[in-house]
NUMIVEX-598643 format. One record per residue: residue in one letter; x negated, y negated, z negated of N, C-alpha, C, O in turn. Coordinates in steps of 0.1 Angstrom, whole numbers, padded with zeros to 4 digits, always signed. Atoms other than C-alpha are relative to their C-alpha. Example, Ala and Ser with C-alpha at 12.3 -4.5 7.8 and 13.67 -1.06 7.14 Angstrom:
A-0009+0012+0000-0123+0045-0078-0009-0012+0000-0019-0012-0007 S+0009+0011+0000-0137+0011-0071+0008-0011-0008+0003-0022-0009 
// end
This chain:
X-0003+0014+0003+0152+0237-0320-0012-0009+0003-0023-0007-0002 X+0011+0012-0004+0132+0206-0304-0005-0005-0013+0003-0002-0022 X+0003+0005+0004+0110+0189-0328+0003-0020-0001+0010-0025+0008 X+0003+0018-0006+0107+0148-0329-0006-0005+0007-0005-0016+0013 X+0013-0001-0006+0074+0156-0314-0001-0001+0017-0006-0007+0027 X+0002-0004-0017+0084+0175-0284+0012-0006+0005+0016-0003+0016 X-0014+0007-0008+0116+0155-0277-0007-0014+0006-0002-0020+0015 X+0002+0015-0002+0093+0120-0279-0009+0006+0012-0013-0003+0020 X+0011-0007-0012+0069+0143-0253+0005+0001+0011+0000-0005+0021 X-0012-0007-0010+0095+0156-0232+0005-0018+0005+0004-0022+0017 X-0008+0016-0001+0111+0116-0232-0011-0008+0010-0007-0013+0021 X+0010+0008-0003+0075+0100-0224+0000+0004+0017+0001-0004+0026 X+0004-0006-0009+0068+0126-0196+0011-0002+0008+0007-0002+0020 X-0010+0003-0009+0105+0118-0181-0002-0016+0005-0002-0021+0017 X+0005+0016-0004+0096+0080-0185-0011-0003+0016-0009-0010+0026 X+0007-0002-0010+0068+0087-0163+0003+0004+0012+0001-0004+0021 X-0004-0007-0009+0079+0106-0141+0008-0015+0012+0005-0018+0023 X-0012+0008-0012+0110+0078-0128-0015-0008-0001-0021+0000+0005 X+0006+0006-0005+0081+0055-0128-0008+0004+0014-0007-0003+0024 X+0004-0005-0013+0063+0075-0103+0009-0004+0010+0008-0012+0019 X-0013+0003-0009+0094+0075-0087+0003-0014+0009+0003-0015+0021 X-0001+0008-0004+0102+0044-0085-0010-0008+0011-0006-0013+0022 X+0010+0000-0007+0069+0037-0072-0003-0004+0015-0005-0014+0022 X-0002-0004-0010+0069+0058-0045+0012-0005+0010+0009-0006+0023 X-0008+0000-0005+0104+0048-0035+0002-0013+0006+0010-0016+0014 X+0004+0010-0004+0091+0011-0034-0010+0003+0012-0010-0007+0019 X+0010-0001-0009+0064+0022-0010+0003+0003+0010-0004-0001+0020 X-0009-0005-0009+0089+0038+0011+0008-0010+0011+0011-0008+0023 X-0006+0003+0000+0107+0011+0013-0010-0013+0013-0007-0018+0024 X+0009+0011-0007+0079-0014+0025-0005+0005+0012-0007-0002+0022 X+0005-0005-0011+0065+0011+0047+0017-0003+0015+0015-0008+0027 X-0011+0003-0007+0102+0009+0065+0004-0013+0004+0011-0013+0013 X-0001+0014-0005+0103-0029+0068-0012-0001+0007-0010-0009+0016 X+0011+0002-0008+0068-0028+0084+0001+0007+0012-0005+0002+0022 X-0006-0006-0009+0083-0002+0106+0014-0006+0010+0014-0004+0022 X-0004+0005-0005+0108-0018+0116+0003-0017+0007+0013-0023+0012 X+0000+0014-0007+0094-0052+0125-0006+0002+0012-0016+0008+0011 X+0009+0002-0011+0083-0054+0163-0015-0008+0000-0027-0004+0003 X+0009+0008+0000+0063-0079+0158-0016+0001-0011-0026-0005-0010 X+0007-0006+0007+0042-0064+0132-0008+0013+0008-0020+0013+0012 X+0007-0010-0007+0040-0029+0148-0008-0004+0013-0018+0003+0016 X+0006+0003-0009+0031-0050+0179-0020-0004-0004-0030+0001+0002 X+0009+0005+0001+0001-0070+0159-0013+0011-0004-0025+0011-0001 X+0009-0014+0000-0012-0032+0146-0003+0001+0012-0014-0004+0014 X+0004-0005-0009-0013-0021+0178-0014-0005+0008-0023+0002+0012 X+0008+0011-0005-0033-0048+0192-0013-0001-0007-0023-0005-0001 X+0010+0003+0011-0057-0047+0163-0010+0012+0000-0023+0012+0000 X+0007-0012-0002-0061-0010+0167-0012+0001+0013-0023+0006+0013 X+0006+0002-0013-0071-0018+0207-0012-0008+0000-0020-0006+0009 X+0008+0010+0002-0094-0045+0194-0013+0007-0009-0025+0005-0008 X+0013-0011+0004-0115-0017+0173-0006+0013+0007-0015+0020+0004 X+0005-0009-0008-0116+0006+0199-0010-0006+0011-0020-0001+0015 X+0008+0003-0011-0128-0018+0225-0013-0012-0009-0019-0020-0004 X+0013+0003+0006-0154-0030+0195-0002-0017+0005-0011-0024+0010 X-0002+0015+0002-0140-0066+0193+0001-0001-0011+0013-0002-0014 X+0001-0003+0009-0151-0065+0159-0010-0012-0006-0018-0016+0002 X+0010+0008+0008-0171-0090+0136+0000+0011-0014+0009+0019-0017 X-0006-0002+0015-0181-0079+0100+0001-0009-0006+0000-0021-0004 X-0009+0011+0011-0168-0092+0070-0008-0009-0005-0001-0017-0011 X+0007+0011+0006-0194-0114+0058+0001-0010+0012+0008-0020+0010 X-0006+0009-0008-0195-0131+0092+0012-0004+0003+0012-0014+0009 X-0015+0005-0004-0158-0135+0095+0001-0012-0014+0008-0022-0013 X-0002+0006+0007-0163-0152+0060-0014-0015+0002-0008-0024-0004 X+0011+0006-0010-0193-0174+0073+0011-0008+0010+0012-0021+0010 X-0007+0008-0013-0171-0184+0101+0009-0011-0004+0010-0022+0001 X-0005+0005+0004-0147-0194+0079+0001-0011-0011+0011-0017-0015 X+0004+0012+0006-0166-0218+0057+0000+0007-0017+0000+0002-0028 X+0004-0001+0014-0171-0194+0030-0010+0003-0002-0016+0006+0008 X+0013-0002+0000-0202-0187+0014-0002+0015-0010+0002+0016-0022 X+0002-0011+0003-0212-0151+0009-0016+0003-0009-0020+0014-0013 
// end
């Protein structure tokens, strides 16, 4: 026979668990709308081409550029 102990354990640890779940199943979810925007996968692509071909600023100058102060 369960305890109060190991049932509020067993309870917490299921709690958890759908949270993960859920989680993940949000992430899933975003990954698939980012997937299926062209225009997105297009702007990746472009971005990736732009660090290969070392069209690159760093981050302090891009913030600099932009009128903030680092």
């Amino acid at each position: 026979m369960n305890t109060a102990a190991e049932t509020e354990s067993a309870s917490d640890v299921f709690i958890e668990t759908l949270r993960r779940v859920d989680g993940e199943i949000e992430s899933a979810i975003e990954t698939l709308e980012i997937l299926s925007d062209s225009e997105t996968l297009k702007a990746i692509e472009e971005g990736l081409q732009d660090i290969k071909a070392g069209r690159v600023i760093r981050f302090e100058d891009f913030l600099k550029k932009h009128g903030y102060e680092v």
